[in-house]
N, CA, C and O atoms as CSV, one atom per row, in Angstrom:
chain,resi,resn,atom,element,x,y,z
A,1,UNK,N,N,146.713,150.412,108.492
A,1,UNK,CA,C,147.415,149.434,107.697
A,1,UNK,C,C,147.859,150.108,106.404
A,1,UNK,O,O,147.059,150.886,105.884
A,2,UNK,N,N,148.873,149.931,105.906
A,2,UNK,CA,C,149.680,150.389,104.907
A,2,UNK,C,C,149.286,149.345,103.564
A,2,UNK,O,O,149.464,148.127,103.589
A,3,UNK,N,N,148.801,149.996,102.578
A,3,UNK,CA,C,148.654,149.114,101.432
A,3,UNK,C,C,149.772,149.211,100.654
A,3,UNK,O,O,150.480,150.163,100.980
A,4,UNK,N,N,150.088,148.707,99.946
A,4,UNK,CA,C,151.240,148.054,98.701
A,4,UNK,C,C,150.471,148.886,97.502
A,4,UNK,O,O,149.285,148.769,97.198
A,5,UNK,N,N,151.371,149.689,96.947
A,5,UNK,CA,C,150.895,150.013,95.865
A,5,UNK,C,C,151.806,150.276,94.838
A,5,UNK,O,O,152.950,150.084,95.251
A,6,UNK,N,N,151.764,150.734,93.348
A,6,UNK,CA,C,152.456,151.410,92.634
A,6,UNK,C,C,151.950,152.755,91.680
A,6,UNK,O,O,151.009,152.722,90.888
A,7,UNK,N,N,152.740,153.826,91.940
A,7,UNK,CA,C,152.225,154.906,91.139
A,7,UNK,C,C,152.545,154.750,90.182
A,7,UNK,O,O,153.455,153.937,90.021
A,8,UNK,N,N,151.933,155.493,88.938
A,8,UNK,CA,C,151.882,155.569,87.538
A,8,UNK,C,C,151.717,157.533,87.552
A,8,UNK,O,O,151.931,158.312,88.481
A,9,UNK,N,N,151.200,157.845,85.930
A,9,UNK,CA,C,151.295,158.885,85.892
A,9,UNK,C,C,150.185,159.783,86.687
A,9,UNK,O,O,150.369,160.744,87.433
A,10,UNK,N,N,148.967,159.147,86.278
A,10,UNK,CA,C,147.885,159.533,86.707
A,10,UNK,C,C,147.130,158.849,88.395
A,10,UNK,O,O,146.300,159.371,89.138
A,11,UNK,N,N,147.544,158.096,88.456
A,11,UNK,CA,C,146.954,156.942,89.191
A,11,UNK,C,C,147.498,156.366,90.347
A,11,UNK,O,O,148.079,157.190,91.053
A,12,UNK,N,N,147.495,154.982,90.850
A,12,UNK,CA,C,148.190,153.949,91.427
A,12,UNK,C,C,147.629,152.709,90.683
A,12,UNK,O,O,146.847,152.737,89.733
A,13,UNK,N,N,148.152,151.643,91.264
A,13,UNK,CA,C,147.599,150.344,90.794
A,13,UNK,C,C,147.494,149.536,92.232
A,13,UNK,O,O,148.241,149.985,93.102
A,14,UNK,N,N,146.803,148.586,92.548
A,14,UNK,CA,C,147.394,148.173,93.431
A,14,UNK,C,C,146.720,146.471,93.385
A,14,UNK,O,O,145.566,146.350,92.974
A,15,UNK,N,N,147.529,145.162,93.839
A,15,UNK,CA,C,147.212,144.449,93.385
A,15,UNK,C,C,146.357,143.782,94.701
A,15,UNK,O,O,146.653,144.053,95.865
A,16,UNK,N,N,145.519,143.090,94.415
A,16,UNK,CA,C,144.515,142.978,94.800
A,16,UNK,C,C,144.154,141.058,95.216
A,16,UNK,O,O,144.349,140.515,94.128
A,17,UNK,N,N,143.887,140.317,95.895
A,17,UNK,CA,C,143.620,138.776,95.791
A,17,UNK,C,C,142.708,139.295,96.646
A,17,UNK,O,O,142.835,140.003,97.645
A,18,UNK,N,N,140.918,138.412,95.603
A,18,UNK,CA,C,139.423,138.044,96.640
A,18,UNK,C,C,139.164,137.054,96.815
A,18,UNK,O,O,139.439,136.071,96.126
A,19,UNK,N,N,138.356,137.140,98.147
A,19,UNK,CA,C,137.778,135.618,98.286
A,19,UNK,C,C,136.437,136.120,97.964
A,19,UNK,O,O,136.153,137.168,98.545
A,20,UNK,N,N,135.735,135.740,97.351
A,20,UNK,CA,C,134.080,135.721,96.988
A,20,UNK,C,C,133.755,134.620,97.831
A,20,UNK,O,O,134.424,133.707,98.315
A,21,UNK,N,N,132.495,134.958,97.884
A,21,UNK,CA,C,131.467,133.874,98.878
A,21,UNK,C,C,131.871,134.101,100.170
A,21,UNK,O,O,132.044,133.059,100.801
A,22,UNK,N,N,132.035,134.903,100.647
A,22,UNK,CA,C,133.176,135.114,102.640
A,22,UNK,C,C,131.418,135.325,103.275
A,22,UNK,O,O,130.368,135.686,102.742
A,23,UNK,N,N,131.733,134.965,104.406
A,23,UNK,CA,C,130.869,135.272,105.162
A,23,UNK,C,C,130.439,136.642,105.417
A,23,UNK,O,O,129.308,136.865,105.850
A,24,UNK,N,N,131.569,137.895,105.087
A,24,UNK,CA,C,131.863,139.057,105.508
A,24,UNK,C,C,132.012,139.555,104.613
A,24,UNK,O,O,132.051,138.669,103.759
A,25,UNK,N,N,132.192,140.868,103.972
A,25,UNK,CA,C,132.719,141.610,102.943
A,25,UNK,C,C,134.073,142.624,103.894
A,25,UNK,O,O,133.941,143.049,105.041
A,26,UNK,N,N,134.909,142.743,103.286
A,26,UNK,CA,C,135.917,143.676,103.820
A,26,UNK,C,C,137.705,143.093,103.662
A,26,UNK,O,O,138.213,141.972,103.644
A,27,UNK,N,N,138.168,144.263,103.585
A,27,UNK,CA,C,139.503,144.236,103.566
A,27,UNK,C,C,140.477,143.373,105.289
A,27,UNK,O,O,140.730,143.743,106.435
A,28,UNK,N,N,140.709,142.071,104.410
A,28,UNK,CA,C,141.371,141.166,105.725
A,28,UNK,C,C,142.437,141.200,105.754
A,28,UNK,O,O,142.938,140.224,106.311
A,29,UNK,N,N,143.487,142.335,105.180
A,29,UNK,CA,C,144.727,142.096,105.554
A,29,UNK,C,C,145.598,142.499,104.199
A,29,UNK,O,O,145.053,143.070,103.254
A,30,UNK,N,N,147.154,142.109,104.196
A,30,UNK,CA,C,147.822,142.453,103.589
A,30,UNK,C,C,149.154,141.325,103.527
A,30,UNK,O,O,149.936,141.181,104.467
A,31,UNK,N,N,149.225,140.666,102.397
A,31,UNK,CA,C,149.859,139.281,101.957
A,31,UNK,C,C,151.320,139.962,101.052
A,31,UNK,O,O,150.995,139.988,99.865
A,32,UNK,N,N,152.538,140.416,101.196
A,32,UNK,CA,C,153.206,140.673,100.408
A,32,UNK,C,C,153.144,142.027,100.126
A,32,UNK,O,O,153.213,142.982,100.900
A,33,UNK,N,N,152.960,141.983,98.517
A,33,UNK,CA,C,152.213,143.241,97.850
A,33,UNK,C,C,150.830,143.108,97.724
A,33,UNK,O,O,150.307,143.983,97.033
A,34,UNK,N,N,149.946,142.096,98.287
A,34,UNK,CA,C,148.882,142.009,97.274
A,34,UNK,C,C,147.990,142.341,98.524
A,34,UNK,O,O,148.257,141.776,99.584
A,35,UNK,N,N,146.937,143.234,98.454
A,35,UNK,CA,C,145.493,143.333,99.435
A,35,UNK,C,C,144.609,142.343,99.653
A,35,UNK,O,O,143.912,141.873,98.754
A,36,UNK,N,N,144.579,141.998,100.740
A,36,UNK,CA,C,143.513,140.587,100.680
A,36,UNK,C,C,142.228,141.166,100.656
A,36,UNK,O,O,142.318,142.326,101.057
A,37,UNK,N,N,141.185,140.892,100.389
A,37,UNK,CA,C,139.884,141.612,100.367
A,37,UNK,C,C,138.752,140.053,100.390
A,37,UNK,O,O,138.664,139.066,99.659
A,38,UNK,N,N,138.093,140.480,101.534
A,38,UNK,CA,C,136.346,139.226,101.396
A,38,UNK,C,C,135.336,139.940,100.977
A,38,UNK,O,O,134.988,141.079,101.288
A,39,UNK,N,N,134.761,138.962,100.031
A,39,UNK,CA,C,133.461,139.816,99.188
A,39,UNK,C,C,132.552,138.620,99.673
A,39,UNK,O,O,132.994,137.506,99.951
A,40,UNK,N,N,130.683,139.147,99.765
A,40,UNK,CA,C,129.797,138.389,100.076
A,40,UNK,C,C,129.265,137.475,98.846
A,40,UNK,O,O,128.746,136.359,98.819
A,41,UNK,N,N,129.729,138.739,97.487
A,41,UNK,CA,C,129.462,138.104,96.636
A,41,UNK,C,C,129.457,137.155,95.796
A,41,UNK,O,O,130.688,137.163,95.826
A,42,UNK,N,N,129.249,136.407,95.129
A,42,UNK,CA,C,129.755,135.325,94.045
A,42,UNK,C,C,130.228,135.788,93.100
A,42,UNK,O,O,129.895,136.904,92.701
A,43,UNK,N,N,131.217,134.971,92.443
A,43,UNK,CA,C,132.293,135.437,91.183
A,43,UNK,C,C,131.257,134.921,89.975
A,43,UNK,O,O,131.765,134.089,89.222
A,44,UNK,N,N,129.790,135.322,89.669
A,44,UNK,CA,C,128.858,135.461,88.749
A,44,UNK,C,C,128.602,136.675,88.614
A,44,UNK,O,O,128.433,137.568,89.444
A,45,UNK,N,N,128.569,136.650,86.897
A,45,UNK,CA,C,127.955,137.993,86.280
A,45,UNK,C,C,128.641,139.348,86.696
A,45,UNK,O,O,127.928,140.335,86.513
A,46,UNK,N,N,129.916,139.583,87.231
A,46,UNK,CA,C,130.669,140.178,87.266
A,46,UNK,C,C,130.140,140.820,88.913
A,46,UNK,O,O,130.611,141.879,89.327
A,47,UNK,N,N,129.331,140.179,89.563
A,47,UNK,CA,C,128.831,140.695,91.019
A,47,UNK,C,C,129.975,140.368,91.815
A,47,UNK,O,O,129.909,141.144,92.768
A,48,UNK,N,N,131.035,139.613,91.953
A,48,UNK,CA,C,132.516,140.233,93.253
A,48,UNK,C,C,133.070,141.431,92.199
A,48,UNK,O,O,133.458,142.425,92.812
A,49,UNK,N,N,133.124,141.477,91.480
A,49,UNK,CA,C,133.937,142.939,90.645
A,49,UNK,C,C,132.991,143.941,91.164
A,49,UNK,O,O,133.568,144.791,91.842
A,50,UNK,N,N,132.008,144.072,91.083
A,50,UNK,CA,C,131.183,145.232,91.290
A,50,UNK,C,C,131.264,145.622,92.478
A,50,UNK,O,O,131.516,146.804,92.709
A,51,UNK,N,N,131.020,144.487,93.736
A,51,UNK,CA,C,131.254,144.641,94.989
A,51,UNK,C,C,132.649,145.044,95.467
A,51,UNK,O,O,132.785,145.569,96.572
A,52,UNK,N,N,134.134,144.708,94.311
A,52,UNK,CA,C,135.174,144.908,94.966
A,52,UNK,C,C,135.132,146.141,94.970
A,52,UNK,O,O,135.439,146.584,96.077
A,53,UNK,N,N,134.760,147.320,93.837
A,53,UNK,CA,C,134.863,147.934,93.931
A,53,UNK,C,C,133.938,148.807,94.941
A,53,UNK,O,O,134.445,149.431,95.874
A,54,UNK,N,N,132.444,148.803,94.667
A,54,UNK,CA,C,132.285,149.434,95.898
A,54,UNK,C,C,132.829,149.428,97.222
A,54,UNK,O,O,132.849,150.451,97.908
A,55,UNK,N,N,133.275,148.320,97.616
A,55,UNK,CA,C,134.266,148.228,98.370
A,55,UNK,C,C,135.080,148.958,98.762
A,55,UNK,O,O,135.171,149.393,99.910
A,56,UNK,N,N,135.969,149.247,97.597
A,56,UNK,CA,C,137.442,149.778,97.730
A,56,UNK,C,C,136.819,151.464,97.873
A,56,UNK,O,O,137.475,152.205,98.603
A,57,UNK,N,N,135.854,151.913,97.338
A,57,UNK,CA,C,135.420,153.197,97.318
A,57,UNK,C,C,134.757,153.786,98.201
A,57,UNK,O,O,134.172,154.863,98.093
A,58,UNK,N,N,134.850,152.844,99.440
A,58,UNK,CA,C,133.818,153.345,100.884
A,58,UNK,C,C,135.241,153.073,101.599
A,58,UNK,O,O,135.170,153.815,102.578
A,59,UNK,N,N,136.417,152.463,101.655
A,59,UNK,CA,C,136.940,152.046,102.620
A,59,UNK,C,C,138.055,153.421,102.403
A,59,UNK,O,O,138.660,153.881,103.371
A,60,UNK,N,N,138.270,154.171,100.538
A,60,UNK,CA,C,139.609,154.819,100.412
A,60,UNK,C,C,138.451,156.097,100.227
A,60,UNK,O,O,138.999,157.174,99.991
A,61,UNK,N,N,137.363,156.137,100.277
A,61,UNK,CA,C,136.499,157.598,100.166
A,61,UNK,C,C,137.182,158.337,98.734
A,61,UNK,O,O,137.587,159.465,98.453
A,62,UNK,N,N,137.065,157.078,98.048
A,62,UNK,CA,C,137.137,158.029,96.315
A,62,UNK,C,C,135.935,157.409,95.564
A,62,UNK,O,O,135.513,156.324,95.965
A,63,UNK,N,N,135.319,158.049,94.446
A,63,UNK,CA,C,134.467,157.757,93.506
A,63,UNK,C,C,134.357,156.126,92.989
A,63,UNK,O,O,135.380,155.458,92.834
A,64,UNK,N,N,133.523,155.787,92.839
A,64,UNK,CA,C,133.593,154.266,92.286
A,64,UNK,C,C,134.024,154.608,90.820
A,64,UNK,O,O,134.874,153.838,90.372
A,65,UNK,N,N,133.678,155.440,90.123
A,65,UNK,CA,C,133.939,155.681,88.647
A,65,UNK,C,C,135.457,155.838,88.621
A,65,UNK,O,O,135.997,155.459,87.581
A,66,UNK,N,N,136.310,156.374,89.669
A,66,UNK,CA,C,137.888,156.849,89.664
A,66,UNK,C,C,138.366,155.214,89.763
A,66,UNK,O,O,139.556,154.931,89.630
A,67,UNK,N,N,137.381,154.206,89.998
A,67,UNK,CA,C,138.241,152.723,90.626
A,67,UNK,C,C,137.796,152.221,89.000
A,67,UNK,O,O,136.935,152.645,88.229
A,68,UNK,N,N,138.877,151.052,88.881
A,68,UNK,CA,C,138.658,150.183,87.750
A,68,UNK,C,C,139.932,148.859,87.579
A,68,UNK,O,O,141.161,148.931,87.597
A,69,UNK,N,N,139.129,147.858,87.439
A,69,UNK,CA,C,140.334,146.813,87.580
A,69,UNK,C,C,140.306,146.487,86.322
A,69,UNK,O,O,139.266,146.414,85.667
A,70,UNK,N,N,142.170,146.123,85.611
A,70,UNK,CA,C,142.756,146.530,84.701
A,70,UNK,C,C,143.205,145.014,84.391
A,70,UNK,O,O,143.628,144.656,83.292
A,71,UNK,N,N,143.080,144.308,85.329
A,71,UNK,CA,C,143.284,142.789,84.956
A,71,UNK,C,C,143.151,141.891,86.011
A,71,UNK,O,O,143.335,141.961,87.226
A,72,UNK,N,N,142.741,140.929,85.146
A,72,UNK,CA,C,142.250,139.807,86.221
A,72,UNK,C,C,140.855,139.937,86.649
A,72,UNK,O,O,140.577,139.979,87.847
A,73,UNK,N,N,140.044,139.997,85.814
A,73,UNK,CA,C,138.234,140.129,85.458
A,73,UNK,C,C,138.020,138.523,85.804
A,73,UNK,O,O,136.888,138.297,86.233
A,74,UNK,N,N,138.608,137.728,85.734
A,74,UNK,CA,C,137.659,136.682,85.726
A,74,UNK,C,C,138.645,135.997,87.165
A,74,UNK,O,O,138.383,134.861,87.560
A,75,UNK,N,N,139.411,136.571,87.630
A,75,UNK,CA,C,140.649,135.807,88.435
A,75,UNK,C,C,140.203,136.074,89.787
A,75,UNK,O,O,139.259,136.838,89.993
A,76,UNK,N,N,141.059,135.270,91.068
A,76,UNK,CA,C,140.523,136.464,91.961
A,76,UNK,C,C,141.683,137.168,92.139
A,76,UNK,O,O,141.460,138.155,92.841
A,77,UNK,N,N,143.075,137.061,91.729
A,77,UNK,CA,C,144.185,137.750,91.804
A,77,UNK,C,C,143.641,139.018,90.705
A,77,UNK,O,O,142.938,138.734,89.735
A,78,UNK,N,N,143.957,140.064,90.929
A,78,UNK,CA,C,143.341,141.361,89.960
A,78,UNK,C,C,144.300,142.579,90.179
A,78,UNK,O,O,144.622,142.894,91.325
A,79,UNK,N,N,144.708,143.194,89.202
A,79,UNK,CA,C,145.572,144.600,89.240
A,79,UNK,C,C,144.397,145.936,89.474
A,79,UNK,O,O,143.916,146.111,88.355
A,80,UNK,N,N,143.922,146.669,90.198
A,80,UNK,CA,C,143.050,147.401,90.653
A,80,UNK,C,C,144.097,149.040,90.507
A,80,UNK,O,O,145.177,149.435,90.949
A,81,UNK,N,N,142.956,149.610,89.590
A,81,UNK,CA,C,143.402,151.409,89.102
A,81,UNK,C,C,142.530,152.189,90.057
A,81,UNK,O,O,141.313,152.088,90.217
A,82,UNK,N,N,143.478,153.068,90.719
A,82,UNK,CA,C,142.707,153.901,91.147
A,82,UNK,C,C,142.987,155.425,90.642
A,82,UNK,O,O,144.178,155.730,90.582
A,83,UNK,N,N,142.100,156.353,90.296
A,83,UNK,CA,C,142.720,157.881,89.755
A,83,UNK,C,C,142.532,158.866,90.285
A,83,UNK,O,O,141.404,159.093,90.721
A,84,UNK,N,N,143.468,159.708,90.423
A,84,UNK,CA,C,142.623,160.805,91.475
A,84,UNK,C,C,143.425,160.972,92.852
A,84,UNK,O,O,143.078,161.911,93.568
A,85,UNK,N,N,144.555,160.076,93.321
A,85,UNK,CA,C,144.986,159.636,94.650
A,85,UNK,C,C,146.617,159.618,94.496
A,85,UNK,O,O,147.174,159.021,93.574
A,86,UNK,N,N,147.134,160.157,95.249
A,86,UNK,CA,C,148.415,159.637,95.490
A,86,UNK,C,C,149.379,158.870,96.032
A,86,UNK,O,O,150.517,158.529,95.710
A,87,UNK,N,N,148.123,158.545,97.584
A,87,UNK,CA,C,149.090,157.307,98.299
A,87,UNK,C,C,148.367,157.001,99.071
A,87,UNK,O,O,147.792,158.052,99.357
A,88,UNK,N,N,147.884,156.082,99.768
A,88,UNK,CA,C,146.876,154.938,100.362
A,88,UNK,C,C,147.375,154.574,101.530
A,88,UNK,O,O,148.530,154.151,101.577
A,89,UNK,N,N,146.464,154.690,102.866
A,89,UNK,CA,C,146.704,154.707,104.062
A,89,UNK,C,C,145.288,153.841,104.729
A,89,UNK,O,O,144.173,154.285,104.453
A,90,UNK,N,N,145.375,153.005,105.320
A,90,UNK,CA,C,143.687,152.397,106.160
A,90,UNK,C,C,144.033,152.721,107.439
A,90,UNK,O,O,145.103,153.110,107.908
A,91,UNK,N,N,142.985,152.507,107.927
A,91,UNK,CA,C,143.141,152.392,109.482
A,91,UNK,C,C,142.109,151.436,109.755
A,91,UNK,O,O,141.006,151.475,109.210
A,92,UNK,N,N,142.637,150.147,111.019
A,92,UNK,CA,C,142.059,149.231,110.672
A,92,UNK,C,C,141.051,149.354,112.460
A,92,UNK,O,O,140.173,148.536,112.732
């Protein structure tokens, strides 16, 4: 599956909509531009952020420290940085 992204200088961005509370954790697809992603977690104490990212860092095999979301902390729509990468490919 082909993700939606945009490069920058250093980076990509790529935008991101979670469902917290899913039965499942994992990447369900692709809406537009935006990555759909299910987290087990609850949107408390910043535990779906933490999980998105581990997430995103087992599924694209980059550092959790290279991931960081840049907006939309409290949303589940979120702009997600990744550094280190040039272009984003899954296989589902």
């Amino acid at each position: 599956m082909e993700i939606p992204f945009k490069k920058t200088k250093d980076s990509i961005t790529i935008n991101v909509r979670v469902q917290p509370r899913s039965s499942k954790k994992g990447i369900s697809g692709v809406s537009g531009e935006t990555l759909k992603v299910r987290l087990t977690s609850p949107p408390v104490d910043n535990a779906a952020n933490e999980q998105l990212i581990e997430l995103l860092s087992e599924e694209l095999g980059v550092k959790k420290s290279a991931i960081s979301i840049i907006r939309g902390q409290s949303s589940r729509d979120k702009v997600v940085e990744i550094r280190g990468i040039a272009g984003l490919q899954l296989f589902s």
